[in-house]
C-alpha positions in Angstrom: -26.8 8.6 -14.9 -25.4 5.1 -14.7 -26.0 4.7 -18.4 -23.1 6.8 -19.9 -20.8 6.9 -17.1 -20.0 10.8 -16.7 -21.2 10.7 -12.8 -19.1 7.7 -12.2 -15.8 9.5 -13.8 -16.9 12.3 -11.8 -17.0 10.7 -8.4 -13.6 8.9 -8.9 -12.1 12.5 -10.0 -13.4 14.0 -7.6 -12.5 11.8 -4.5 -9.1 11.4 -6.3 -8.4 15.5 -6.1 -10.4 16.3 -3.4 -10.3 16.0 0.7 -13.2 13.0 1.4 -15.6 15.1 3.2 -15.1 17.6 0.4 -15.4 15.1 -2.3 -18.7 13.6 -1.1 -20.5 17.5 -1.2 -19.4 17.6 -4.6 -20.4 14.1 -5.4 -23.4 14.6 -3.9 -24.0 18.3 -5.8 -23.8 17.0 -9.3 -25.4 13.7 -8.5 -28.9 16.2 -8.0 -27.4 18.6 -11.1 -27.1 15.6 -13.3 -30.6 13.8 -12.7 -31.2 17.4 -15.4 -29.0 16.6 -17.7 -29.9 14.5 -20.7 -26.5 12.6 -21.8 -22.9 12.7 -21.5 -22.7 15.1 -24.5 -24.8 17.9 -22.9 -22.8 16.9 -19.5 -19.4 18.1 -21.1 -21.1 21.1 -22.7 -21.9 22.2 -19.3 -19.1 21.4 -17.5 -16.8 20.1 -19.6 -14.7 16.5 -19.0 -15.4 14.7 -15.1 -11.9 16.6 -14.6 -12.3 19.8 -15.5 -16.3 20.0 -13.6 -14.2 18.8 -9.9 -11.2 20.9 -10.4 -13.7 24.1 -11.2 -14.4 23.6 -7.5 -11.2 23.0 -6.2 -8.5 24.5 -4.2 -5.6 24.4 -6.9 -2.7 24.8 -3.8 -4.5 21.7 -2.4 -4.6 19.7 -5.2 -0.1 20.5 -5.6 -0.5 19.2 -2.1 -1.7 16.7 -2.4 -0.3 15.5 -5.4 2.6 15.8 -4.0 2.1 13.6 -1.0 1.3 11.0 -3.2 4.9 11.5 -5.5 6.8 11.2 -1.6 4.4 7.6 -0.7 5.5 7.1 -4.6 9.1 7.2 -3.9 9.3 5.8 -0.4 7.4 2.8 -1.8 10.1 1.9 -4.2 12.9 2.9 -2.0 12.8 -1.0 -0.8 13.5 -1.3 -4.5 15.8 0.9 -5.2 18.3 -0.3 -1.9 17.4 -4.4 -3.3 19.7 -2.9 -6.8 22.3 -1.1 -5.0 22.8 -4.3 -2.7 21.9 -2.6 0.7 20.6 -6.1 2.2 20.3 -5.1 5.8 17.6 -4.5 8.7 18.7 -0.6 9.4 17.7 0.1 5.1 15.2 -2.0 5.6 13.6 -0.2 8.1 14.7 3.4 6.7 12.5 2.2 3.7 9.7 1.2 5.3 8.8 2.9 7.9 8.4 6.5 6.8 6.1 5.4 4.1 4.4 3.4 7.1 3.8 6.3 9.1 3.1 8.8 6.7 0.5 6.8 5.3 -0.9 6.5 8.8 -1.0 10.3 9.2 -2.8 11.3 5.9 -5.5 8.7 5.6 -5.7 8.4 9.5 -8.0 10.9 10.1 -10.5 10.9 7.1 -14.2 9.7 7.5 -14.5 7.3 4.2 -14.5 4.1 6.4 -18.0 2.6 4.7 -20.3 0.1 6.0 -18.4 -3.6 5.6 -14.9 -4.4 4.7 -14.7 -4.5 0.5 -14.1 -8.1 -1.0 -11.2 -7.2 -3.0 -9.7 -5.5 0.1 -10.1 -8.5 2.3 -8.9 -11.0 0.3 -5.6 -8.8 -1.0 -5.0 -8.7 3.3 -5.7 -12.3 3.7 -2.9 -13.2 1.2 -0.1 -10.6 2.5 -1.1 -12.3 6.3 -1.1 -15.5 4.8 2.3 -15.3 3.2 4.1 -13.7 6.3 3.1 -16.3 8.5 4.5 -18.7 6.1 7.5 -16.8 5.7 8.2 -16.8 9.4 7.7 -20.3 9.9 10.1 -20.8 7.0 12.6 -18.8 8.6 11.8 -21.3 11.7 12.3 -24.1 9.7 15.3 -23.7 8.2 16.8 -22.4 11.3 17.1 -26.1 12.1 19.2 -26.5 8.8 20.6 -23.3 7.4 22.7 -24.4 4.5 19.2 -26.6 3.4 19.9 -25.8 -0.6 16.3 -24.7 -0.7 17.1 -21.6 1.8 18.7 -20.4 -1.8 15.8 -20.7 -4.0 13.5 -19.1 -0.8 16.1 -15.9 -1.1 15.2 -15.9 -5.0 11.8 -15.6 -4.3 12.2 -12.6 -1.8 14.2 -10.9 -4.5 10.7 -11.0 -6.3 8.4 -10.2 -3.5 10.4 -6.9 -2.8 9.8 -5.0 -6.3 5.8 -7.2 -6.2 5.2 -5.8 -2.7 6.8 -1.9 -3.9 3.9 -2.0 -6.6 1.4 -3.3 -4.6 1.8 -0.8 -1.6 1.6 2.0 -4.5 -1.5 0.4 -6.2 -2.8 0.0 -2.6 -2.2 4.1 -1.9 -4.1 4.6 -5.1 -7.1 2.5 -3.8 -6.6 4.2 -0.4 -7.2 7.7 -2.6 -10.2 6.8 -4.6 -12.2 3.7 -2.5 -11.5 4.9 1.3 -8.9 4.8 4.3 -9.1 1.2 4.7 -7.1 0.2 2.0 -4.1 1.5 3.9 -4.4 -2.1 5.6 -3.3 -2.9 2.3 -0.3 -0.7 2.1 0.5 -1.5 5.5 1.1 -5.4 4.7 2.7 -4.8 1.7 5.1 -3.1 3.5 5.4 -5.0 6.3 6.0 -7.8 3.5 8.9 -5.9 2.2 10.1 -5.5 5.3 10.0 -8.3 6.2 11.7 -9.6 3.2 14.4 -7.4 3.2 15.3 -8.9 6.7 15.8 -12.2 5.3 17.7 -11.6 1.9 19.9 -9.6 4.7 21.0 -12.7 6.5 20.4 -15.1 2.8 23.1 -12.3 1.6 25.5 -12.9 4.3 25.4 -16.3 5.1 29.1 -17.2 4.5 30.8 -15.4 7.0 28.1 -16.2 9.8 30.2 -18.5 12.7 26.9 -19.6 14.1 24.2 -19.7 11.2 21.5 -21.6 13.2 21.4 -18.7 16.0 21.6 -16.1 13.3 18.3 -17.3 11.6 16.7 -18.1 14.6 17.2 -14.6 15.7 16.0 -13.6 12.1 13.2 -15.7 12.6 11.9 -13.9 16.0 12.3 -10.7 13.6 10.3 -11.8 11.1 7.5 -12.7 13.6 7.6 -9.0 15.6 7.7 -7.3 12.1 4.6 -9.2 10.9 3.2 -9.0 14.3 2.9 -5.7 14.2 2.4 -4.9 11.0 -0.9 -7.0 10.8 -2.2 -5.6 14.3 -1.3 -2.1 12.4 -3.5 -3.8 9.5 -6.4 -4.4 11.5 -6.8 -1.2 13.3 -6.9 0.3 9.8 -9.9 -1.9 9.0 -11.8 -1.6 12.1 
C-alpha cells in the first residue's frame, strides 16, 4: 500500500472529516480492502480520489459541523491579530481573544481517544520552544522592571508585535495537527495562545508607558501577570499531553 500512497491520503482524509473513533473503523476497513487492490489506479476506479472513498461513508451534517468548528478556532485564533491592527493593547482584549479559543479547543479535542503511545518529536520540541520563550519573556519583564525606560524594553515591544501574528498561525497550524495527528497537539495550541496572551499583556503596558506615574510597579505587576498566564497555560499544556 505504502508504495503509491492512496492508503496514506486516505487515512489523513479520513481522520481530517471524520470523529477519531470513527476514522480509525474506516482506516482500518480499507486498510484490509486495499491489501486487494493492485495500484492507485484501480484504487480510484473503485472508490474514486482518498476524498471521495471517506466522505462515501460519512455523515455530510457532521462534516458542516465540523468544518465549521474549525472556521470559529480559525477566527478566534487571529482575533489576537486582528485587535494588535486596530490598537486594542490591553489585558481585558487580550483575554477576550484568547480564552474562548482556549476553552473551546479544550472541549472538542478533550474527550477523543487518539492520545497514542509516546509524545511525537515534532510535538515536543514545538512545546519546549513556546515554554522556553515564556519563561524568558517573564524574566524579561522582571528585568526590566528594575529599569523601565531601559531603550531595549522598545525593541523587546517590536518583537512582541511579531510574536502575536507568529503565535495566531501557529495555534491554527497546531488545530490542524490536533485534527489529523491526535488531541495532544492541543498542548500546542494551548502555548501558542498562552504566548499571545501573554504578549498582548506586555505590548499593553510597552503601549502605554508614557502616562504611567510609577513605571517600575506597573511592570512589576505585569511581570507577576506574565508568570500566572504562563503558569497556567503550561500546566494546561501538560495535562493535554499526559
Amino acid at each position: 500500500m505504502k508504495k503509491f500512497g492512496y492508503f496514506e491520503n486516505l487515512s489523513l482524509a479520513a481522520r481530517w472529516f471524520l470523529p477519531w473513533e470513527e476514522a480509525k473503523g474506516v482506516i482500518e476497513d480499507y486498510r484490509d480492502i486495499l491489501m486487494e487492490v493492485k495500484g492507485p489506479e484501480e484504487a480510484v476506479k473503485r472508490f474514486g480520489t482518498p476524498v471521495q472513498a471517506v466522505l462515501a461513508t460519512a455523515d455530510r451534517k457532521n462534516i458542516v459541523i465540523r468544518h465549521f468548528m474549525l472556521l470559529l478556532f480559525a477566527v478566534l485564533s487571529f482575533l489576537p491579530v486582528f485587535l494588535q491592527i486596530k490598537g486594542f493593547y490591553s489585558s481585558p482584549a487580550a483575554i477576550f481573544a484568547a480564552v474562548p479559543l482556549m476553552i473551546l479547543v479544550f472541549v472538542w479535542y478533550g474527550g477523543d481517544k487518539s492520545k497514542e503511545p509516546g509524545i511525537p518529536k515534532g510535538l515536543a520540541v514545538s512545546c519546549g520552544l513556546l515554554a522556553l520563550f515564556l519563561i524568558l519573556l517573564c524574566g524579561a519583564m522582571f528585568y526590566f522592571s528594575a529599569n523601565p525606560l531601559h531603550p531595549y524594553v522598545r525593541y523587546m515591544g517590536v518583537c512582541l508585535e511579531i510574536i502575536v501574528p507568529v503565535s495566531a498561525i501557529s495555534g491554527l497550524m497546531g488545530i490542524a495537527c490536533a485534527q489529523l495527528f491526535g488531541s495532544r497537539w492541543k498542548a500546542a495550541v494551548i502555548l501558542c495562545v498562552t504566548t499571545a496572551l501573554a504578549s498582548m499583556c506586555c505590548l499593553s503596558l510597552i503601549h502605554c508607558m508614557a502616562p504611567i506615574a510609577d513605571p517600575v510597579s506597573a511592570f512589576r505587576a505585569c511581570s507577576w501577570k506574565c508568570v500566572l498566564v504562563s503558569l497556567c497555560g503550561m500546566a494546561a499544556a501538560g495535562m493535554s499531553l499526559c
